[in-house]
C-alpha positions as CSV (number, residue, x, y, z in Angstrom):
1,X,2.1,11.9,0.8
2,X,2.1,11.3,4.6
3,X,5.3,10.0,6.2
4,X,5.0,7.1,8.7
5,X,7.1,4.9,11.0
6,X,10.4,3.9,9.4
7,X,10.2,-0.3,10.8
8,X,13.7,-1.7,11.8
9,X,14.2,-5.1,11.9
10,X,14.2,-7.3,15.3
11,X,15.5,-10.1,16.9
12,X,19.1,-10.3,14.2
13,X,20.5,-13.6,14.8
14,X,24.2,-13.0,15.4
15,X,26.5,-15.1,12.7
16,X,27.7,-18.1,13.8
17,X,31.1,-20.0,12.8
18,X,30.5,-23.7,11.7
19,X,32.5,-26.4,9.9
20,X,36.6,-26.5,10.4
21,X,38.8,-29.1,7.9
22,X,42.6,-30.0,7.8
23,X,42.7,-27.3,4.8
24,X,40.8,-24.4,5.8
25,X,38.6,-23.0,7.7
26,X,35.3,-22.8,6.5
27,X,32.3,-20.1,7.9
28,X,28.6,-20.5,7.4
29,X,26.9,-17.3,8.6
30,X,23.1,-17.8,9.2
31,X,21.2,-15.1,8.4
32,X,18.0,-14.2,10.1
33,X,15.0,-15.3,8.5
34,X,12.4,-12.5,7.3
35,X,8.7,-13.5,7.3
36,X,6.9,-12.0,4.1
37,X,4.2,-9.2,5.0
38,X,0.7,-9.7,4.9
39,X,-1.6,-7.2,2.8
40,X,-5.0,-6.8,4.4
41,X,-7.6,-5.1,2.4
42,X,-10.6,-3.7,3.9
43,X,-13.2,-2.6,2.9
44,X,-15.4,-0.2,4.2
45,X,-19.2,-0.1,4.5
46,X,-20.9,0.5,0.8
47,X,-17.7,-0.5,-0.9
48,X,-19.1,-3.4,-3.7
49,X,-18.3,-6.8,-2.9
50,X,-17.7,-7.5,-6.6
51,X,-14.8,-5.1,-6.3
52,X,-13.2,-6.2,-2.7
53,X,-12.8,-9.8,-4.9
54,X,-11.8,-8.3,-8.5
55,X,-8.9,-6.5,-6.4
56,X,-7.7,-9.1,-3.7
57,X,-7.5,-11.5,-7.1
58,X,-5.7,-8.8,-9.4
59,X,-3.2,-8.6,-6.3
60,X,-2.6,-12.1,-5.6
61,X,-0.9,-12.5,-9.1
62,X,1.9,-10.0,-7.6
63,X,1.8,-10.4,-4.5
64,X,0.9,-14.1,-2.9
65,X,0.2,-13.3,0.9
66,X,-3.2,-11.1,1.0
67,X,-6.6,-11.6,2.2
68,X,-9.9,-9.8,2.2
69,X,-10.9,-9.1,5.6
70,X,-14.9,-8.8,6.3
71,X,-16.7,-5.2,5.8
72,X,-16.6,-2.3,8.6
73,X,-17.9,0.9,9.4
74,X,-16.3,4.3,8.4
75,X,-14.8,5.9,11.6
76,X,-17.1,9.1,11.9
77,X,-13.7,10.2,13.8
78,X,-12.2,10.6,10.1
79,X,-15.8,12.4,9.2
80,X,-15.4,15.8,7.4
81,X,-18.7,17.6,8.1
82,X,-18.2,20.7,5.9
83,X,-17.3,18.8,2.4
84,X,-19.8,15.4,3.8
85,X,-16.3,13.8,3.5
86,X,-14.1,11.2,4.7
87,X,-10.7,12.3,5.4
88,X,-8.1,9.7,4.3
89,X,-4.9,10.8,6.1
90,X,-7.7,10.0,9.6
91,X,-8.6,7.0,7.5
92,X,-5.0,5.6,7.4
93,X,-4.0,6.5,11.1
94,X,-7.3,5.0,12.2
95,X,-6.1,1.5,10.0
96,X,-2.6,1.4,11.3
97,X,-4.0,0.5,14.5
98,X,-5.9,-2.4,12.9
99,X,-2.3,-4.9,11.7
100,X,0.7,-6.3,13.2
101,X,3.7,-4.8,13.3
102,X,5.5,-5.3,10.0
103,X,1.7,-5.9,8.0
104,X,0.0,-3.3,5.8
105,X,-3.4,-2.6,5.6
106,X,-5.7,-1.1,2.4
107,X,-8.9,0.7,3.5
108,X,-10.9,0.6,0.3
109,X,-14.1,2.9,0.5
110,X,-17.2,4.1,-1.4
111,X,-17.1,7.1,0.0
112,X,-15.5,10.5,-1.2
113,X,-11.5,11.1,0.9
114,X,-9.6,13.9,0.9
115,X,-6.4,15.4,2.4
116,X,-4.6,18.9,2.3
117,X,-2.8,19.3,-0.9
118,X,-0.2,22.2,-0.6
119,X,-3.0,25.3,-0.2
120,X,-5.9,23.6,-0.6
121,X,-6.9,22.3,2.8
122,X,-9.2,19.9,1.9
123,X,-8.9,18.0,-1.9
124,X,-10.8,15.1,-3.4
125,X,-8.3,12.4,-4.0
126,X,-8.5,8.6,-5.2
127,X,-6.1,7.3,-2.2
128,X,-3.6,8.0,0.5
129,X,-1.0,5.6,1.7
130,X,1.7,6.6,4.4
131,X,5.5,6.2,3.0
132,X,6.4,4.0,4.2
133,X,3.8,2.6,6.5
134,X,1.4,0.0,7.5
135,X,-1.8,1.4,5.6
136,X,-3.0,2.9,2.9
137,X,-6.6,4.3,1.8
138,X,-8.1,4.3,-2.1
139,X,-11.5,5.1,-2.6
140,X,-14.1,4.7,-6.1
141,X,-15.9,7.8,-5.6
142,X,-13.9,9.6,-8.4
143,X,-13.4,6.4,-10.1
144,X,-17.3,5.3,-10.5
145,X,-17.7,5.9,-14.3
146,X,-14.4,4.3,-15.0
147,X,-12.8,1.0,-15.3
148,X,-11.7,-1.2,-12.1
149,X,-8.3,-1.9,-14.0
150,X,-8.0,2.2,-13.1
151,X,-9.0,0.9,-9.6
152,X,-6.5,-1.5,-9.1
153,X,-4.2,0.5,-10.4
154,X,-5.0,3.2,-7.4
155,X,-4.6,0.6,-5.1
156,X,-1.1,-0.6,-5.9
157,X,0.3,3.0,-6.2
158,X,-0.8,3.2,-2.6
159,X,0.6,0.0,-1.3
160,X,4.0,0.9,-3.2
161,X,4.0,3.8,-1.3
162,X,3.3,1.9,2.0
163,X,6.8,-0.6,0.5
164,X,8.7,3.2,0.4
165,X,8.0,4.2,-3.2
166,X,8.7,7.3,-4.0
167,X,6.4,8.9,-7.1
168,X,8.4,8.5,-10.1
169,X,9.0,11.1,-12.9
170,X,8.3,8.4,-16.0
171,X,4.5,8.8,-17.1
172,X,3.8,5.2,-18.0
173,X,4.6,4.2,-14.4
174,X,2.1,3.1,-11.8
175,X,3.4,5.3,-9.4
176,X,3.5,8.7,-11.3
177,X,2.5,11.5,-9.1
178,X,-1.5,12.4,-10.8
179,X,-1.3,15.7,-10.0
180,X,-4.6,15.9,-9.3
181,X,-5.8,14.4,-12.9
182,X,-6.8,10.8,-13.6
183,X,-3.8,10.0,-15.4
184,X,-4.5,6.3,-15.4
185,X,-5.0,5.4,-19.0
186,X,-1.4,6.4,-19.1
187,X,0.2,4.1,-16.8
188,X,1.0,0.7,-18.2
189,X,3.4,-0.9,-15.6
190,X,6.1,-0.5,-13.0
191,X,9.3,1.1,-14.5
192,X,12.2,-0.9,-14.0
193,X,13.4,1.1,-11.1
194,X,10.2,1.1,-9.0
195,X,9.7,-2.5,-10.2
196,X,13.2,-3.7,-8.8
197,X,12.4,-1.9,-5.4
198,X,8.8,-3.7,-4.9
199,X,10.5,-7.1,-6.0
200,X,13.1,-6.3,-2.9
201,X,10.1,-6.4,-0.9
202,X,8.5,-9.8,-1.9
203,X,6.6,-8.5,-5.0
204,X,6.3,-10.7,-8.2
205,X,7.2,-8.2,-11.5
């Protein structure tokens, strides 16, 4: 995985001493509120429009504040002549630029990505996030003869790793490391330990 921008926090409210009795003395410290992230997916040129929908409403029911922004181009920047590939750690640098501070964004593409995996300097992958970070890339390519439960399930290993998600060792979990194998039929939820990390983060598990 790629590692991004840790994001601190801004503008902390210092605590603030209130309400004084006859008895005691009584301290109300007001803490800084924290707006919720917004998950932007986008899709790229050639990615179905059936699909953009089937995974911006699979994603609503665990997380509330996303939206499905309209179709662009692939960045020929992120072009990969020798493989007629897209690469996806390009992919997510080039969407990082497109959110807010604080917002993540999901490329979702058609296309074959790929990244450098250990020797191999260029590998066909399913999806690349940066951990943590503002974006994240998944692609159907690999993916076309199967389900787009095994889709969606791409897509929120990615976003977890753009929340700080580490891959975890358990095989059923969504964000077990693939290894380079569609391991997908295998993954049934969130282990309890992933899943208590993502609800920190404004996720409903």
């Amino acid at each position: 995985m790629v590692i991004g921008i840790l994001v601190i926090a801004k503008n902390v409210t210092k605590p603030k001493a209130l309400v004084k009795n006859d008895k005691k003395q009584k301290t109300t410290i007001n803490l800084p509120k924290t707006k919720p992230i917004t998950i932007y997916l986008q899709p790229f040129s050639g990615f179905p429009d059936t699909k953009s929908k089937y995974l911006l409403e699979r994603l609503k029911g665990i997380y509330s504040n996303c939206k499905l922004l309209p179709s662009v181009e692939l960045p020929q920047t992120a072009f990969y002549p020798p493989r007629n590939r897209y690469r996806a750690d390009s992919l997510i640098r080039w969407l990082s630029n497109k959110v807010k501070e604080n917002d993540v964004i999901a490329g979702m593409a058609s296309e074959d990505i790929s990244t450098t995996k250990g020797t191999n300097p260029d590998s066909g992958i399913f999806g690349l996030g940066y951990m943590p970070g503002p974006s994240c890339v998944i692609s159907n390519f690999r993916l076309k003869q199967y389900t787009d439960d095994q889709l969606f399930k791409v897509l929120i290993h990615e976003l977890g790793h753009t929340q700080g998600v580490d891959h975890c060792p358990l095989k059923t979990c969504f964000m077990r490391d693939a290894m380079g194998k569609n391991v997908l039929m295998e993954e049934t939820e969130f282990c309890p330990d992933c899943r208590k990390k993502l609800i920190a983060k404004g996720w409903h598990l």
